[in-house]
C-alpha positions in Angstrom: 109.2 78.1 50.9 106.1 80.3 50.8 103.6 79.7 48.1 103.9 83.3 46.8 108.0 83.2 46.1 107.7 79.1 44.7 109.1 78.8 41.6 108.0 76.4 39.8 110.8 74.4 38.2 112.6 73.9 41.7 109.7 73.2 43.1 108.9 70.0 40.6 113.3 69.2 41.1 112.4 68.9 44.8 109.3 66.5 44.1 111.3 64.6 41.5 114.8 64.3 43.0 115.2 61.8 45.8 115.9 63.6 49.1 119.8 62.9 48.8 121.0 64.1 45.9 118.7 67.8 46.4 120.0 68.1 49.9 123.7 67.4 48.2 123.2 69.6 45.3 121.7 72.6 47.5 124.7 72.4 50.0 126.6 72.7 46.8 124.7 75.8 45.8 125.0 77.4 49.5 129.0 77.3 49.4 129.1 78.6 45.5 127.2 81.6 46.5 125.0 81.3 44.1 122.1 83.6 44.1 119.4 81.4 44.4 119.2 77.4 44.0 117.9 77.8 40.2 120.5 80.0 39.6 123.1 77.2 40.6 121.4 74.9 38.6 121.1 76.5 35.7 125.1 77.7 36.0 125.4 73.3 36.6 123.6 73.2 33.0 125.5 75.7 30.9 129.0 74.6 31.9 128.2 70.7 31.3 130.2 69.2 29.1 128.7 68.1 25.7 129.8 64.7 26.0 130.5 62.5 28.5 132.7 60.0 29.8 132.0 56.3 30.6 132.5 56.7 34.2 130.1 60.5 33.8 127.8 58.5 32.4 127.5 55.8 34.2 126.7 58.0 37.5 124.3 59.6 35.5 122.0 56.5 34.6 122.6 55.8 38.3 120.6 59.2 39.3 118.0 58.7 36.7 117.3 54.9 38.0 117.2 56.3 41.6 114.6 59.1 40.1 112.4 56.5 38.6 112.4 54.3 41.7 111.6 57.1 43.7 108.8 58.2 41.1 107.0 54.6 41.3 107.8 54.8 44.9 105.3 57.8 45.1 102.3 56.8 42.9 
């Protein structure tokens, strides 16, 4: 993406996220139409659930252990 047009909050997701689960959630945004990649993520947001289930949950800490890893990975 150009410097000029970056915004900022997707462009610390795409540092923080490992490579999989962006490319996965931007295929996701390309077939909902959604404007732009933040606005897809921000939809994601608003319509989550305010609790979860076990199973929700459990994939959750999943994608936050694979974030750390790849955080430690990098520094």
């Amino acid at each position: 993406m150009p410097r000029g047009r970056t915004n900022i909050a997707v462009s610390n997701l795409s540092i923080l996220i490992p490579r999989d689960i962006h490319n996965r959630a931007r295929a996701k945004a390309v077939r909902s139409n959604a404007p732009s990649f933040a606005a897809y993520v921000a939809s994601v947001l608003e319509s989550a659930p305010a609790a979860m289930s076990p199973e929700q949950w459990e994939r959750t800490q999943m994608i936050e252990l694979k974030i750390i890893a790849n955080l430690r990975r990098k520094s």
